[in-house]
C-alpha positions in Angstrom: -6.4 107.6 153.8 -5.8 104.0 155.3 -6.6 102.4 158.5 -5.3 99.6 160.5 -6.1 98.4 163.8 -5.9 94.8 165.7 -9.6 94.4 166.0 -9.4 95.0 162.1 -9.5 92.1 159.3 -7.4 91.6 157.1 -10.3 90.9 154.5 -11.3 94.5 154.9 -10.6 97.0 152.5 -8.8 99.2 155.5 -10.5 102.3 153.7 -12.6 103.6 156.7 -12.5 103.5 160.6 -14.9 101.0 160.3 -13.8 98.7 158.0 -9.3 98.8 159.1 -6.9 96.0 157.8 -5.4 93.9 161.0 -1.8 93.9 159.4 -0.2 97.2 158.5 2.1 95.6 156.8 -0.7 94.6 154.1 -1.6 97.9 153.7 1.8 98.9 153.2 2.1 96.4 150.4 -1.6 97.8 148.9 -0.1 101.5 148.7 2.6 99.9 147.2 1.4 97.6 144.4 -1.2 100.8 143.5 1.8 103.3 143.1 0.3 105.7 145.9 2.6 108.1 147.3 1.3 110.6 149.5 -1.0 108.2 151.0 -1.8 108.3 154.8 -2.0 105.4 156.9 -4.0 106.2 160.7 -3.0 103.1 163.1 -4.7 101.9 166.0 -3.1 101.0 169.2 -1.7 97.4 169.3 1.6 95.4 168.3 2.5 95.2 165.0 5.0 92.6 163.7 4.5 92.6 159.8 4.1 89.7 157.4 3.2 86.3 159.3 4.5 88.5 162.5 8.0 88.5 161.3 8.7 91.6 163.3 9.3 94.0 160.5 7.8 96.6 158.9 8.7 97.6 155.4 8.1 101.2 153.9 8.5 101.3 150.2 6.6 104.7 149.2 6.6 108.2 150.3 3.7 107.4 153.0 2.1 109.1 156.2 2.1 106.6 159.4 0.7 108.4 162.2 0.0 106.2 164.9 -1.6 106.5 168.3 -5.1 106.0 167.8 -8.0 104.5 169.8 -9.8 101.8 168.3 -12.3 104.0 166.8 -10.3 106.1 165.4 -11.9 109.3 167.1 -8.9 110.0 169.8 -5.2 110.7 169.0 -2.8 110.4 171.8 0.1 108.2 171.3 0.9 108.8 175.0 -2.6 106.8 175.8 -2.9 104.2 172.5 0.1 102.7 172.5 1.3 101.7 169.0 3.8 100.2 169.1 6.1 97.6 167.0 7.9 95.0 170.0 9.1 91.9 168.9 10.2 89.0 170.8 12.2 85.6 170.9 10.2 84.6 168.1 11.2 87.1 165.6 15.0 86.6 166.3 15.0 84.6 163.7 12.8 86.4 161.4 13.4 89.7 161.3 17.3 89.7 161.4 19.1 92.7 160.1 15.9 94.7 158.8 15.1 97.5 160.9 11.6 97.6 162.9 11.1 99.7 160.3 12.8 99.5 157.2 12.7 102.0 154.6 13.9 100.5 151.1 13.5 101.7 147.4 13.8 105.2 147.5 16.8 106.2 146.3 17.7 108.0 143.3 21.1 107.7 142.3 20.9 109.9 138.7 18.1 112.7 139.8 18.9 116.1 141.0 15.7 116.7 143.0 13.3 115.0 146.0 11.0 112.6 145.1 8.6 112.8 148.4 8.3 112.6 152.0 8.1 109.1 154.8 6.4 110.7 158.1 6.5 108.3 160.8 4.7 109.6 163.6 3.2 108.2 167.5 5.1 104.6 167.3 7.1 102.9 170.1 9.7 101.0 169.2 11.1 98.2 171.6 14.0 95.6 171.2 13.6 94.8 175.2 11.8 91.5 175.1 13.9 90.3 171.5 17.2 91.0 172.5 19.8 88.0 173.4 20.9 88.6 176.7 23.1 86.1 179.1 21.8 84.6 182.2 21.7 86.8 185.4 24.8 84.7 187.1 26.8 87.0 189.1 29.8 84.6 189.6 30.4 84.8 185.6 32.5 87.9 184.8 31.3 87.7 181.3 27.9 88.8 181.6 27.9 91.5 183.7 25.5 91.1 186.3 26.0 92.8 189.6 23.5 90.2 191.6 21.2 87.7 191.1 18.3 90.5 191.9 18.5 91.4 188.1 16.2 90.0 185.1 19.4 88.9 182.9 22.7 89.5 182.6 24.8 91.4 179.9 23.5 91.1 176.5 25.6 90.0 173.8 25.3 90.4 170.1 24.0 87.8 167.7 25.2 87.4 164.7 21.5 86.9 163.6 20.8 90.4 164.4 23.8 92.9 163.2 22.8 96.3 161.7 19.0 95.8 163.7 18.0 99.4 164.7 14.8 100.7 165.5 14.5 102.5 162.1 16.7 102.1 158.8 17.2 102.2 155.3 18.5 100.0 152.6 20.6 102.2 150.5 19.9 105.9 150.4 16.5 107.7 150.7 16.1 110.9 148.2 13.6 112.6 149.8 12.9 114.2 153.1 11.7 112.3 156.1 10.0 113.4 159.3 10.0 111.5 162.4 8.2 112.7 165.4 6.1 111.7 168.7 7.9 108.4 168.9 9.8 106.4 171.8 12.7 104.4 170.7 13.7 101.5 173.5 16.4 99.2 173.7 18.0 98.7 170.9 20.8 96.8 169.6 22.2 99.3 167.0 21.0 102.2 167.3 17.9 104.3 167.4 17.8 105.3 164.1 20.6 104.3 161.6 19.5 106.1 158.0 21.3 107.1 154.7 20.1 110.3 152.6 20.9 110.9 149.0 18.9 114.3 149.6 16.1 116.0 151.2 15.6 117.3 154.5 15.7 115.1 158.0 13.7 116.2 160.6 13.4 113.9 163.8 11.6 115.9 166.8 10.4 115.4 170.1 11.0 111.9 170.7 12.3 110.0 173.8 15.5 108.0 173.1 16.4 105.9 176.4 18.9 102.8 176.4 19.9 102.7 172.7 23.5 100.7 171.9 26.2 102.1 169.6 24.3 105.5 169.4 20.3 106.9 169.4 20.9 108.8 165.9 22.9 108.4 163.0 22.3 110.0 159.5 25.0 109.5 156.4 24.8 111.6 153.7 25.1 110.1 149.8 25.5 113.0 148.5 29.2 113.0 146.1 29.5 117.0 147.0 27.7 116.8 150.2 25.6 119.4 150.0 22.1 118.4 149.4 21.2 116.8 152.7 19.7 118.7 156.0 19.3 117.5 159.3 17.4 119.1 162.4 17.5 117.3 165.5 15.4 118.8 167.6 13.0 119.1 171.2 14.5 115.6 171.7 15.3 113.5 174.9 18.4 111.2 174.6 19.6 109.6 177.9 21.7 106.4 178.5 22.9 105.2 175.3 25.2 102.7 176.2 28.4 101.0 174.3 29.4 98.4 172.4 31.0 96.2 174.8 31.5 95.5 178.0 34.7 98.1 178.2 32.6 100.6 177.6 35.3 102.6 175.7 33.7 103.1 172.0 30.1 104.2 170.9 27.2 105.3 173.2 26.3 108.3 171.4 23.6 110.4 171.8 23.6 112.3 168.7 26.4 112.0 165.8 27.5 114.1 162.8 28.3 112.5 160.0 30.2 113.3 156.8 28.3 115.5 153.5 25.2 116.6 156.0 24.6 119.6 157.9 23.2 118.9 161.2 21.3 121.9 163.6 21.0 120.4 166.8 18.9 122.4 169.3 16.6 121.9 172.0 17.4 118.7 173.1 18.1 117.1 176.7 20.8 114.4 176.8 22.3 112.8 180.0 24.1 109.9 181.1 25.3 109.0 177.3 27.9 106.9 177.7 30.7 108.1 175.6 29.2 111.7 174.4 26.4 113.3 174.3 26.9 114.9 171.0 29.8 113.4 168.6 31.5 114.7 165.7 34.4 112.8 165.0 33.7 112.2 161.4 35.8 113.9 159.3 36.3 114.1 155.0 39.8 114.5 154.3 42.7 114.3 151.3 41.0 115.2 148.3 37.5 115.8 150.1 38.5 118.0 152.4 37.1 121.1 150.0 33.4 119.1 151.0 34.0 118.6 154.6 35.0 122.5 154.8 31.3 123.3 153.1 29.7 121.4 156.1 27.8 123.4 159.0 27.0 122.0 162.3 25.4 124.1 165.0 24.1 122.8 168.4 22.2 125.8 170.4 20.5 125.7 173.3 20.6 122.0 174.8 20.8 120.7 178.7 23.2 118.2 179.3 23.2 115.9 182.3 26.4 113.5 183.7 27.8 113.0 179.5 31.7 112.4 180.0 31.4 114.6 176.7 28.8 116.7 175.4 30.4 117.0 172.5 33.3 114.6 171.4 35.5 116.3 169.0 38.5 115.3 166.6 42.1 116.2 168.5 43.6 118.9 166.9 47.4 117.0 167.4 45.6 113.7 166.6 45.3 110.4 167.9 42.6 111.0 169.9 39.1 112.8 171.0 38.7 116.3 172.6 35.6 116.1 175.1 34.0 119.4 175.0 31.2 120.2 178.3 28.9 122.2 177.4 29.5 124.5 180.6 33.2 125.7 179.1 31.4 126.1 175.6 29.3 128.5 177.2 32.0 130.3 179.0 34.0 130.7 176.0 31.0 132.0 173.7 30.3 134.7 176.6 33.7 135.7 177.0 33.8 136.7 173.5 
C-alpha cells in the first residue's frame, strides 16, 4: 500500500500515512519500475496534475486508486476530501489527447486469459476550467451565448485537445476494470472513452453531468466478441450534450458498442441530448454471426426529458428509432 497526499514530499518513500509522496504520478511510476501489480495507492484530497503538473495521469499496472481521503489518512469520504484531477489553461498545451487518466500497456494481443484488475475509485474529474471556450458576445451567432450574463460563450474544439476524455486507454486493456464513487465534469470527449481486449467492466455509482459526444463508451477488441462484459450500473447521467452547435449527432448517455455485452440497470439519465441509452452500433456482412451472439439488457432505469431513451437502428434503414422507455414498458406488460 501507497500513499499520496499534497502536504506529502516527494522525497518520501509514500509507504505510510505519515511519510506520502506529493505527486501520484511518481508513485505510479515507482509501482511501475518495481513490477507491482496489485498494489494499492490511498490518495489524499487535493489536485493532482501528474509530471511537472502536465495534467495527466498515467496508469501502467493493474493498480488500486482509491481516493477521498483526509490528510491523515484516517477518514474516507470522497463526498468531503475532494480528490480530484482539474486542469486548467496551463495544461492545454500539455496534456493534449491523453485522458485525465490514461491507462496504457495493458493489452494482450496473443493471450487467452486476464492479466489483472485497474480500480479507480473517489476521483473527480473536471475539464471546466481547461476547456477552450469563445467569448460570452451575444451579437456573434457563432458562439452561442444567449446574453452577456453568462461566463463564456460556446466552446469550440481545439485541435490540441481531440480524443481528451476524463478516462482512456491507449490500445486495448485485457483485464477487468472497476470504476466507482467518481464524478466526471465537463468534458470534451466523453466521460469515459475505453477499449477491452477482455475482462469484465464495471463502472457504478458515479455522477456524469455535462459530458460532450457521450458520458460512456466501451469497444470491445475481441475478433469473436465474446470475451468482454460490461455492467453499467446505480449510475447518474444527465446533460450530455453534442458535438456541435446543431445539436443533431452525439450526446449520449450510455452507448453499446460492437463485440461487448452491456447490462445496464439502475441508472437515472435525463436531459441527454440525443439519447439516453444508444445502440446504433451494429456488426454486419461477414460478422453478422458475432453481432447475433451479443446481449444487451437495460432493466429498471428512470429516465427524465431524453428525446430517446434508447436510440435504435431503423429497421427500413436510413435512420434511428427513438424508443421511450414508457412504451417499452407498455409493450413488455402487454405481453
Amino acid at each position: 500500500t501507497f500513499y499520496a497526499s499534497p502536504a506529502g514530499s516527494n522525497r518520501a518513500d509514500g509507504t505510510s500515512p505519515a511519510t506520502p509522496k506529493k505527486d501520484l504520478q511518481a508513485v505510479l511510476n515507482y509501482i511501475y519500475d518495481h513490477s507491482l501489480d496489485g498494489a494499492e495507492i490511498l490518495v489524499a484530497e487535493g489536485n493532482y496534475l501528474g509530471t511537472m503538473d502536465a495534467g495527466y495521469i498515467e496508469i501502467r499496472n493493474y493498480v488500486k486508486i482509491d481516493g477521498g481521503y483526509d490528510p491523515t489518512f484516517s477518514r474516507y469520504n470522497p463526498r468531503k476530501y475532494i480528490t480530484r484531477i482539474e486542469p486548467g489553461e496551463a495544461q492545454r498545451p500539455t496534456n493534449g489527447k491523453k485522458g485525465l487518466i490514461t491507462i496504457s500497456g495493458l493489452d494482450d494481443v496473443s493471450g487467452n486469459r486476464k492479466t489483472g484488475k485497474v480500480i479507480i475509485t473517489g476521483f473527480t474529474f473536471n475539464h471546466g476550467y481547461e476547456n477552450f471556450y469563445m467569448p460570452a458576445d451575444p451579437r456573434d451567432p457563432k458562439n452561442g451565448c444567449p446574453s452577456k450574463a453568462f461566463e463564456t460563450g460556446r466552446m469550440l474544439d481545439d485541435p490540441t485537445q481531440i480524443e481528451h476524455p476524463c478516462i482512456k486507454s491507449e490500445q486495448a486493456i485485457a483485464g477487468d476494470v472497476l470504476i466507482a464513487n467518481c464524478i466526471f465534469l465537463n468534458s470534451p470527449y466523453f466521460g469515459i472513452r475505453i477499449n477491452s481486449r477482455r475482462g469484465h467492466i464495471e463502472i457504478a455509482n458515479n455522477i456524469f453531468v455535462s459530458n460532450r459526444y457521450g458520458a460512456v463508451r466501451v469497444d470491445g477488441w475481441d475478433k469473436k466478441g465474446e470475451a468482454t462484459q460490461v455492467d453499467f450500473h446505480n449510475n447518474v447521467v444527465a446533460f450530455s450534450w453534442c458535438r456541435d452547435k446543431t445539436m443533431e449527432d452525439m450526446g449520449y448517455g450510455f452507448e453499446c458498442m460492437t463485440r461487448v455485452n452491456c447490462r445496464v440497470y439502475h441508472n437515472i439519465f435525463a436531459c441527454n441530448n440525443y439519447a439516453a441509452i444508444a445502440r446504433t452500433h451494429v456488426l454486419s456482412g461477414p460478422d453478422k454471426v458475432i453481432e447475433a451472439k451479443r446481449e444487451t439488457s437495460f432493466m429498471d432505469n428512470a429516465f427524465f426529458l431524453n428525446p430517446a431513451d434508447v436510440l435504435l437502428p431503423a429497421p427500413g434503414g436510413g435512420g434511428w428509432t427513438k424508443v421511450k422507455a414508457a412504451q417499452r414498458s407498455e409493450e413488455h406488460t402487454s405481453e
